[in-house]
C-alpha positions as CSV (number, residue, x, y, z in Angstrom):
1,X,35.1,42.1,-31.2
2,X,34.9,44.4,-28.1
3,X,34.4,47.7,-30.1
4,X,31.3,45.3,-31.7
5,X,30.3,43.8,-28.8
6,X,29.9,47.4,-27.0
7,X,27.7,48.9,-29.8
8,X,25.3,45.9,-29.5
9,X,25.0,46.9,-25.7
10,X,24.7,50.5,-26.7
11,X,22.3,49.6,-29.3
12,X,20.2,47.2,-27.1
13,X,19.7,49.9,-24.2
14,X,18.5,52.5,-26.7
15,X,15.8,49.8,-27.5
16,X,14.9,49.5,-24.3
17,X,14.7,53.0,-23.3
18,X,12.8,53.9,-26.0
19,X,10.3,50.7,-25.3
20,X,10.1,52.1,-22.0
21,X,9.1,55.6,-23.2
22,X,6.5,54.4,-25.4
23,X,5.2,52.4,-22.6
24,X,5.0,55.1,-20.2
25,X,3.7,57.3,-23.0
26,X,0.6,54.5,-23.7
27,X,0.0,54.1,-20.1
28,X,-0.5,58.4,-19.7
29,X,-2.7,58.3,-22.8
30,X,-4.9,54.9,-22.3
31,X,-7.4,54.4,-19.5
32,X,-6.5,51.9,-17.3
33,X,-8.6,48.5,-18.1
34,X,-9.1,45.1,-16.2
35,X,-6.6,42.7,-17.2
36,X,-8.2,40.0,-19.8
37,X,-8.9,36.7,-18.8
38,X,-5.5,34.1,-20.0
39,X,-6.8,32.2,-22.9
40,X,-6.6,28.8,-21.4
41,X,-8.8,29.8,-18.7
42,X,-11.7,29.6,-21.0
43,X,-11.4,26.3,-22.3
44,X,-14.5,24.3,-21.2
45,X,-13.9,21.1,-18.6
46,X,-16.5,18.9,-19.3
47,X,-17.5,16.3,-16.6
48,X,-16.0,13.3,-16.2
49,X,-17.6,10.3,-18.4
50,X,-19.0,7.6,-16.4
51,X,-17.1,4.7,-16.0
52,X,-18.0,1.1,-16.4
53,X,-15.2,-1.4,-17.1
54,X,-16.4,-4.5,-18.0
55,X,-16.6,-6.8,-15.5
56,X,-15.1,-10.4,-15.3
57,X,-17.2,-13.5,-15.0
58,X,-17.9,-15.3,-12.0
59,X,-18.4,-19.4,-11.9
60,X,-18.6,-21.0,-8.3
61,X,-18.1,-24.9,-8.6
62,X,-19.8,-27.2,-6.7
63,X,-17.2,-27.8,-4.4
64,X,-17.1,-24.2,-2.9
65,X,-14.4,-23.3,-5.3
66,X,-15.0,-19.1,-7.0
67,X,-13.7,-18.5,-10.6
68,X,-13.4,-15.5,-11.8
69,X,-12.5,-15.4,-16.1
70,X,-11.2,-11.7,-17.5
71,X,-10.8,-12.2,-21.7
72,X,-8.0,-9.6,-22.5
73,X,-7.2,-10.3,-26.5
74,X,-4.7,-7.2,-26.6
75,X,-1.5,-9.6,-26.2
76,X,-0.9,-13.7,-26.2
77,X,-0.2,-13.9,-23.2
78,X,-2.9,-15.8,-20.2
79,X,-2.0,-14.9,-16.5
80,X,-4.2,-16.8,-13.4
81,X,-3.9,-16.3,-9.5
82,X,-5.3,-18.8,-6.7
83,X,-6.0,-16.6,-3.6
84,X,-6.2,-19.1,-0.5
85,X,-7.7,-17.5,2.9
86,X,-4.7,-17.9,5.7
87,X,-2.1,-15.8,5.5
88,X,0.7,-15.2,8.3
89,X,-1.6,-13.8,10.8
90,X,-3.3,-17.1,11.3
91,X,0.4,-18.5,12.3
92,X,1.1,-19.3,16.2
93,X,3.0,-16.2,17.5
94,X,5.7,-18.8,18.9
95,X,6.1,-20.2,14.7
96,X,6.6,-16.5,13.6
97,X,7.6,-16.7,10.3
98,X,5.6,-19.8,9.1
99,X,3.9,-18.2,6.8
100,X,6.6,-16.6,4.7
101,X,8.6,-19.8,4.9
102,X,5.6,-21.3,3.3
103,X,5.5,-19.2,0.5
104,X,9.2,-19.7,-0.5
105,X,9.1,-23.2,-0.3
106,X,6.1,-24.1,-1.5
107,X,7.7,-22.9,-5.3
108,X,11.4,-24.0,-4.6
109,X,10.6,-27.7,-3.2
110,X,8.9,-28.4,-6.7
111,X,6.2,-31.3,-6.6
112,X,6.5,-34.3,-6.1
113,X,6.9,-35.6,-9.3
114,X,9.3,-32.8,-10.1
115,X,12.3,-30.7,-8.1
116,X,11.9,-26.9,-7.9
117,X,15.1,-26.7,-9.8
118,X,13.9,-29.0,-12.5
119,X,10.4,-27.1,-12.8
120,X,12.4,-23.6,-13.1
121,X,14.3,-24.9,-16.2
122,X,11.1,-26.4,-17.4
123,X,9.5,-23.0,-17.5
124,X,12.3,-20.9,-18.6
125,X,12.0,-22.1,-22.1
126,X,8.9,-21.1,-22.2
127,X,9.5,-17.9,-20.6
128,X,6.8,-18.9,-18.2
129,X,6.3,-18.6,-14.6
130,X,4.7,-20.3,-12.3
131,X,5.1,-18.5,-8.5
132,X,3.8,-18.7,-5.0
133,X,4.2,-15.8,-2.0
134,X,2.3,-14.9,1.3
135,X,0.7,-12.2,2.6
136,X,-0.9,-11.1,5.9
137,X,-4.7,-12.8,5.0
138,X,-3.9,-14.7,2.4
139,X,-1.4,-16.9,0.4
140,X,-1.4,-17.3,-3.2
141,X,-0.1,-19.0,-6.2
142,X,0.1,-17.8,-9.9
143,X,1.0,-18.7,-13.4
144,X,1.9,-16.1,-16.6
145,X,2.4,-17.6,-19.9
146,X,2.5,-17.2,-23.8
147,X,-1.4,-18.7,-25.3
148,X,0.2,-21.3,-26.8
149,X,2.0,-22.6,-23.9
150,X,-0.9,-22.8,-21.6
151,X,-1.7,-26.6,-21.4
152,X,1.8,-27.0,-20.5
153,X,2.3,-23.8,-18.0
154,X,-0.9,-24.8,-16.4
155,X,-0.3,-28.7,-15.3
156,X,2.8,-27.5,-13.2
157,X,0.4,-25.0,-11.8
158,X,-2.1,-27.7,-10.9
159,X,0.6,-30.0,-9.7
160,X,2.1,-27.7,-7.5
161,X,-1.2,-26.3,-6.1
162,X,-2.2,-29.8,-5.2
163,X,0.9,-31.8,-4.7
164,X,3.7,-29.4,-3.0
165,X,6.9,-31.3,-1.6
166,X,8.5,-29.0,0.5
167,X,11.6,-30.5,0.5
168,X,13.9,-30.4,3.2
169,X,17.0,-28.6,1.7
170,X,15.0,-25.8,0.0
171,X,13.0,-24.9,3.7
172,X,17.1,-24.7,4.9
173,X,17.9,-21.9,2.6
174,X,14.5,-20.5,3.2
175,X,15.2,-20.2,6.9
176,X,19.0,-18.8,6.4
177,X,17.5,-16.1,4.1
178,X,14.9,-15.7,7.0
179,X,18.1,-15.1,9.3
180,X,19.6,-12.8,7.3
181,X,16.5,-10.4,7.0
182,X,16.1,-10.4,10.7
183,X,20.1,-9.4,10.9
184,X,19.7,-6.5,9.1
185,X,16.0,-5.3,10.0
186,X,17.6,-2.5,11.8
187,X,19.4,-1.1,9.3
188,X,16.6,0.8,7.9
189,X,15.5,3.7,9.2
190,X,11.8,3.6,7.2
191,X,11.5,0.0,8.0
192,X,12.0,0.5,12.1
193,X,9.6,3.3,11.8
194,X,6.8,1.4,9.5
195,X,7.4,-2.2,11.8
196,X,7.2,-0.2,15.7
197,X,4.5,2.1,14.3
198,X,2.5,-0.8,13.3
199,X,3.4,-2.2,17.0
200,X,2.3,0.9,18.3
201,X,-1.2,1.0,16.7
202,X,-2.7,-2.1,16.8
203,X,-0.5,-3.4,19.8
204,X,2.9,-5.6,20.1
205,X,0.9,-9.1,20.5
206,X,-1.6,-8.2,17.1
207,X,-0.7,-10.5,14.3
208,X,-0.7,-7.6,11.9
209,X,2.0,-6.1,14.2
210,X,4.1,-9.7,14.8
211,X,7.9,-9.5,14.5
212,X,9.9,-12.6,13.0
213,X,12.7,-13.5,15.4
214,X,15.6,-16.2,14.7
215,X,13.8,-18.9,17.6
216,X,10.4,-18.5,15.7
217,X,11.7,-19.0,12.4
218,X,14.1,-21.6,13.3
219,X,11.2,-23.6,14.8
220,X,9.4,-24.0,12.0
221,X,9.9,-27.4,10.5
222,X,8.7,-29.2,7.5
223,X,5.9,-31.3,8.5
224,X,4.5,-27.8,9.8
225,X,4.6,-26.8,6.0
226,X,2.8,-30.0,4.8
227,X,0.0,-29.3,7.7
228,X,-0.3,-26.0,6.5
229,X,-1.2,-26.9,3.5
230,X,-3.6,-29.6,4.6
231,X,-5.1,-27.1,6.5
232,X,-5.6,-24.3,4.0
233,X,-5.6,-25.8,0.7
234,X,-8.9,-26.3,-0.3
235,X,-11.3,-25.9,-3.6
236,X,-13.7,-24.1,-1.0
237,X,-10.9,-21.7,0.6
238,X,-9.8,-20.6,-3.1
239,X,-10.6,-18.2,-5.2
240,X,-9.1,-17.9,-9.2
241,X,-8.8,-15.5,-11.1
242,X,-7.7,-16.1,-14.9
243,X,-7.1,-13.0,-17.6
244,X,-5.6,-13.2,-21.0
245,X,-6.3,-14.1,-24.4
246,X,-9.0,-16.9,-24.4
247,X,-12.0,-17.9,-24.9
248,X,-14.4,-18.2,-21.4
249,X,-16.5,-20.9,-22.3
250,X,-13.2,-23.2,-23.2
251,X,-11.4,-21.8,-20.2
252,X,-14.1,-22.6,-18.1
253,X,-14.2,-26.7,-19.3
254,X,-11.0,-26.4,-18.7
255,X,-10.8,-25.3,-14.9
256,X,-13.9,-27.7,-14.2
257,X,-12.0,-30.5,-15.7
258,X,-9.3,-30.0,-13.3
259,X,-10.8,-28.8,-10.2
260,X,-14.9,-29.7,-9.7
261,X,-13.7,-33.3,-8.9
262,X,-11.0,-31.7,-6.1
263,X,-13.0,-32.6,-2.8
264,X,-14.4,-29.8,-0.7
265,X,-12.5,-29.3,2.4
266,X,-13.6,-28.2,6.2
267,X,-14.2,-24.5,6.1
268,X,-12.0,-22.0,8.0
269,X,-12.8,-20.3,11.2
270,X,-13.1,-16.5,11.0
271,X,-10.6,-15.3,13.2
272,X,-11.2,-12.3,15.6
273,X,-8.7,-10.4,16.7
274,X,-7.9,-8.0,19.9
275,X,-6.3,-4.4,19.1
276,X,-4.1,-2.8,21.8
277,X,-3.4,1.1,20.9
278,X,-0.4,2.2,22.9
279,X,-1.2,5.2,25.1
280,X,-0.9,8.5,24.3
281,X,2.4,10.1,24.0
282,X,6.5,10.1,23.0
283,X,8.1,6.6,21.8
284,X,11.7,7.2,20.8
285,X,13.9,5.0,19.0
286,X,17.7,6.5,18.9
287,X,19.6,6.0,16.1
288,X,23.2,8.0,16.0
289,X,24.4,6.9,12.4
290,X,21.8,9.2,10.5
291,X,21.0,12.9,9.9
292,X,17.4,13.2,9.7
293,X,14.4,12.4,12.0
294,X,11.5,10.2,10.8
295,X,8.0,10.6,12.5
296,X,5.4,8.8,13.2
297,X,1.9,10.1,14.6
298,X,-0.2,6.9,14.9
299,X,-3.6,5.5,16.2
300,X,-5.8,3.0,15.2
301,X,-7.9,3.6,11.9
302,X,-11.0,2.0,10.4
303,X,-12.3,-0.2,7.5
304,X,-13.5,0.2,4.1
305,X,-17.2,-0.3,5.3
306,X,-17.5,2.0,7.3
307,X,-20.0,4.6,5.8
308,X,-17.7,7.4,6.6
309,X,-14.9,5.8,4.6
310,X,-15.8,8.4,1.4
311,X,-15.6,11.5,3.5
312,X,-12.3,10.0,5.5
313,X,-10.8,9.6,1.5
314,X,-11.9,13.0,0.8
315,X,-10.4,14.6,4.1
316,X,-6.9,13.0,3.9
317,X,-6.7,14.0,0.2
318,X,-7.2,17.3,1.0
319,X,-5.7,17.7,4.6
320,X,-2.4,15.4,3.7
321,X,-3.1,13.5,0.4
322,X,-0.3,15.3,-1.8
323,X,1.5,18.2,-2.8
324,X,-1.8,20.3,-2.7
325,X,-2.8,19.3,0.9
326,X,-2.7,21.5,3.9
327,X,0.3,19.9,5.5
328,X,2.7,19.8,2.5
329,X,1.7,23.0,1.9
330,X,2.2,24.5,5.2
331,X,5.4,22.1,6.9
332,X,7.7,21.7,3.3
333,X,6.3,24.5,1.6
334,X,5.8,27.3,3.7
335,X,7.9,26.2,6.9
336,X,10.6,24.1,5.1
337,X,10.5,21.6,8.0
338,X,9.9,18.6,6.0
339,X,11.3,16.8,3.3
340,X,8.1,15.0,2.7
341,X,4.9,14.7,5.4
342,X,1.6,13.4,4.6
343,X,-1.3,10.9,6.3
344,X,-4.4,10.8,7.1
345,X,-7.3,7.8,8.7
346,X,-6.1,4.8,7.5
347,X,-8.8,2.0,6.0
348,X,-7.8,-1.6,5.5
349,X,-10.7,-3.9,3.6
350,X,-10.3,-7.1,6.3
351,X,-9.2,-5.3,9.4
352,X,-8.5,-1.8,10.6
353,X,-5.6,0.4,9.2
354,X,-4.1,3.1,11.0
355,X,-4.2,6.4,11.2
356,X,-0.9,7.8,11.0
357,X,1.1,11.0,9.6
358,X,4.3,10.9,8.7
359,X,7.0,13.4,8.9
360,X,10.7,13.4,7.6
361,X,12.8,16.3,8.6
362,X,16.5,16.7,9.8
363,X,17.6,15.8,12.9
364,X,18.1,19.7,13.7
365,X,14.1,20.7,13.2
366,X,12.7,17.5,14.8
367,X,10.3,18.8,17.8
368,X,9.6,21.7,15.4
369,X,8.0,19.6,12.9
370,X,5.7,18.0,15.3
371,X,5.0,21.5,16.9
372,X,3.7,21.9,13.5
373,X,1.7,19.0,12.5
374,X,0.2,19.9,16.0
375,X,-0.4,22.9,15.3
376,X,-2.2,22.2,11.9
377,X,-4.3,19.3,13.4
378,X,-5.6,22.0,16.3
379,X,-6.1,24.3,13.1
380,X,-9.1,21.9,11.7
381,X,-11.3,23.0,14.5
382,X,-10.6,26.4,13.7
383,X,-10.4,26.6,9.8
384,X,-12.3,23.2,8.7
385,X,-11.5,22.0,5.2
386,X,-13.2,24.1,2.6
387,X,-15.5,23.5,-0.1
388,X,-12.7,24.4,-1.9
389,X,-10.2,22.5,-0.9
390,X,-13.2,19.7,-1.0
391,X,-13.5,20.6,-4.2
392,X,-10.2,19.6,-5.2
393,X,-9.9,16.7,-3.5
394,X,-12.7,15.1,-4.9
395,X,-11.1,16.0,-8.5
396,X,-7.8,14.7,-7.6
397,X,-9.5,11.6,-6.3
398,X,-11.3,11.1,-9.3
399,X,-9.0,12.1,-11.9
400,X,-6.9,9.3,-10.5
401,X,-9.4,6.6,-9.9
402,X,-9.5,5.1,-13.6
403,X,-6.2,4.2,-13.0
404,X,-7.1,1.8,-10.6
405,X,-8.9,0.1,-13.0
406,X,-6.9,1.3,-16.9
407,X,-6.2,-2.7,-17.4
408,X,-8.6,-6.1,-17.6
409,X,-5.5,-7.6,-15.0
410,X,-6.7,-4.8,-12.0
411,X,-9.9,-5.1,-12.8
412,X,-10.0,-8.7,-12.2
413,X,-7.8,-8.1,-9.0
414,X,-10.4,-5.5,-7.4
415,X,-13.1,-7.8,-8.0
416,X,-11.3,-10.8,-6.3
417,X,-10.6,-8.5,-3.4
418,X,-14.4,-7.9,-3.0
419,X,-15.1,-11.6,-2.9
420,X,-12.3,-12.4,-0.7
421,X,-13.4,-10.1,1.9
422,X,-16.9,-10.1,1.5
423,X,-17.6,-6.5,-0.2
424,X,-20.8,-6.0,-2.5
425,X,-19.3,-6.9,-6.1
426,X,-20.4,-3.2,-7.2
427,X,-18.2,-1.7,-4.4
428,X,-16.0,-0.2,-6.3
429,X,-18.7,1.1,-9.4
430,X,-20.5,3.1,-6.8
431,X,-17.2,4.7,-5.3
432,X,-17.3,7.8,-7.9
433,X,-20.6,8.9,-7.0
434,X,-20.5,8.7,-2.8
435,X,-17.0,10.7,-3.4
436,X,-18.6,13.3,-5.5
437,X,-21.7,13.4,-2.7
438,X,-19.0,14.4,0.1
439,X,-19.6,18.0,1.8
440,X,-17.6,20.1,3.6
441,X,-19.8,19.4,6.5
442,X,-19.2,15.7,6.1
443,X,-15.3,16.3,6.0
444,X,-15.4,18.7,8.9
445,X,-17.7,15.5,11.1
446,X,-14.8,13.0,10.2
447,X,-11.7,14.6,11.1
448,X,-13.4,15.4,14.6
449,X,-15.0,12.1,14.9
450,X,-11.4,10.4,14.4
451,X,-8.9,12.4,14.3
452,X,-7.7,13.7,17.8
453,X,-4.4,14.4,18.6
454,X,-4.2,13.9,22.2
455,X,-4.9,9.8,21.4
456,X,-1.6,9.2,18.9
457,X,1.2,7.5,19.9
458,X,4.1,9.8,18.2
459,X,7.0,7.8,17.4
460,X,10.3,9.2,16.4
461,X,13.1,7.4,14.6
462,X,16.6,9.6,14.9
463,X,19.6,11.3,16.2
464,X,19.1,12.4,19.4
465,X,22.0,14.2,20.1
466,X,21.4,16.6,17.0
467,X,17.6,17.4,17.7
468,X,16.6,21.1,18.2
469,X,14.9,20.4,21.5
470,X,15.1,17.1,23.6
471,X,12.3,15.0,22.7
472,X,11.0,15.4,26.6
473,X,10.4,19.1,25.9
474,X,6.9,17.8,24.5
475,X,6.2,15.2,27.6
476,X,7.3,12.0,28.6
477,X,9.0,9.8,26.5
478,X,9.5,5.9,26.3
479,X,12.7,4.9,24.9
480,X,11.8,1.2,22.8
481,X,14.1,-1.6,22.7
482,X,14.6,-2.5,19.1
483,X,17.5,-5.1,20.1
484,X,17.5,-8.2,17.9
485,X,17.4,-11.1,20.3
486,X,20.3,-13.8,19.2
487,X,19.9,-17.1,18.0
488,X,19.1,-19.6,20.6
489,X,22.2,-21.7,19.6
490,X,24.1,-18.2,20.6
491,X,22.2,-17.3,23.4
492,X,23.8,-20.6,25.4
């Protein structure tokens, strides 16, 4: 074996000596010519097709009530959402929590004609479900279900949008749940930094910034469910959305029969709310039992009106959208600072978002990363985003966009986002073109319109003791008190 093993090398370096004569020989003897053009480099890219999905149906009943029907014959299956206006920002700040408890309990304390309990084994043998959940604006409640289960599937729905229980045992176990959650909020390094960046950009009193504690959520009591619902359950407050395999005209006798007699109910206030940026500078929130620092550069952003919000896609795309974008680029792949770092001006549809970048580095590199992002903000001013880069922005953004929309379910969810906020119902059909219109010039007005560095609030999530630098190398710093504040029963 060696003696053949060692004439195969012998044999396989005469090859490639004698390769590399030929090669030198060729390269003596043949003019030198420009290297060819690869293959795939040739291969046409046609434009992009234009895009129309077709668009579900809108019925408003008489009773202020909007219904929206999406036919999707694909699969058996129907699926239908209530959106109701109030969501946990309309809470009292001293009732924290109210929301959320809502949700929960509006599914587990049944009707009143059945338990929660009873309605989940109902449903299970149908493999139906029939759910409820909060959000910030809104709260909702939803049904998915074979075709031929519908009748069935959709009088619990009914029953449960109109005649909720909330029974007393089922908010208990809510609330203890509640506790827990607030027990362990801390544990999470991403979760401190997402919850006292929010506080930090819209302001510690802001409803989209409110904290949960145990006396907010402990105060919360039944009857403050029931008025809740009272308050917020109305045909005229509602807007449904149904998609699956149906017919529209049948679905929509059906949805009259059961709601157009439901009585109207007073309309909500529009509620106006005050934003309180922290100042300018160093928030830090020590936390010994980790490794890595995570960063937070925030200030506040802007909505999905605003007639910038094309060129504010197109510049966070390119400046820190991705893997492409100038700060992945430079901080994780040039610098190795960063396990991951990205941002950009944040746009919300019913109220502001926030700018923010984020940065994840060890604990060892911290005040060197946001040297860096610093540095590559103060860059824009000096090398603004190309067409170039513009130019592959706008692809990336546009090369993802019919994924937003690749199933009759999203579609129908876009278009009851428009009508819940009050967008044009084309909104989103006339988003491909003002992307495509975006310039250079227009990218290079946003970022200095709102991005400027010496306005964000830079939090940082992390092991002191391990950082390169102390934080106060940078400026002053303002240590935040994350502490959980006890029970009231423990605080006697």
């Amino acid at each position: 074996m060696k003696t053949r093993a060692t004439n195969g090398l012998a044999l396989l370096f005469s090859v490639v000596v004698l390769s590399a004569a030929v090669v030198g020989q060729a390269a003596k003897t043949t003019p030198q010519t420009t290297a060819p053009t690869a293959p795939w480099k040739k291969i046409p890219i046609p434009a992009l097709p234009a895009f129309h999905p077709e668009q579900p149906r809108r019925i408003q009943l008489a009773n202020g009530m909007v219904i929206f029907l999406q036919e999707d014959h694909e699969l058996p299956l129907i699926t239908g959402t209530a959106r109701i206006r109030g969501g946990a920002v309309s809470e009292p700040a001293q009732k924290a929590g109210l929301a959320d408890l809502f949700g929960e309990v509006w599914r587990t304390g049944g009707t009143k004609s059945q338990t929660g309990d009873q309605l989940d084994d109902y449903l299970e043998v149908r493999a139906a479900k029939v759910e409820t959940e909060d959000g910030p604006d809104s709260t909702s409640i939803s049904w998915s279900c074979l075709k031929g289960d519908q009748d069935d599937v959709f009088r619990v729905f009914v029953d449960l949008l109109m005649n909720p229980e909330f029974r007393a045992d089922k908010l208990e176990i809510a609330q203890q749940g509640a506790f827990d959650s607030i027990s362990r909020r801390n544990d999470s390094v991403g979760g401190i930094a997402a919850r006292e960046s929010a506080r930090l950009a819209y302001g510690p009193d802001n409803p989209y910034a409110r904290i949960e504690e145990y006396a907010t959520v402990g105060a919360v009591t039944r009857q403050d469910l029931v008025d809740w619902h009272q308050k917020y359950v109305h045909p005229n407050n509602v807007i449904l959305g149904v998609t699956g395999d149906f017919d529209s005209a049948a679905m929509e006798a059906k949805l009259r029969a059961a709601f157009e007699s439901w009585p109207k109910g007073p309309a909500g206030a529009k509620e106006n709310f005050t934003y309180a940026t922290a100042k300018p500078g160093y928030y830090l929130v020590p936390k010994d039992d980790v490794n890595q620092s995570t960063i937070h550069m925030v200030a506040l952003g802007t909505t999905r009106d605003n007639p910038d919000f094309y060129a504010i896609n197109v510049f966070n795309e390119a400046f820190g959208g991705g893997f492409s974008a100038r700060l992945f680029n430079d901080i994780r792949t040039k610098r190795g600072l960063a396990y991951g770092v990205r941002g950009g001006i944040g746009a919300n549809f019913g109220h502001p978002g926030i700018l923010q970048f984020q940065v994840g580095t060890k604990s060892q590199s911290t005040v060197e990363a946001i040297r860096a992002v610093d540095e590559d903000i103060a860059d824009l001013s000096v090398h603004p985003v190309t067409e170039a880069e513009v130019k592959h922005a706008q692809d990336a953004i546009l090369n993802a966009f019919v994924f937003r929309l690749d199933s009759p379910e999203k579609i129908l969810g876009e278009r009851m986002t428009y009508e819940f906020y009050g967008y044009p119902a084309d909104w989103l059909d006339k988003y491909p073109a003002e992307i495509g219109k975006v310039t250079a010039a227009d990218v290079k007005r946003v970022a200095a319109k709102y991005l400027h560095r010496d306005q964000l609030a830079v939090l940082v999530v992390g092991n002191t003791k391990e950082f390169d630098k102390p934080l106060s190398t940078l400026g002053a710093v303002k240590e935040l008190d994350i502490t959980i504040p006890p029970p009231p029963t423990a605080a006697k």
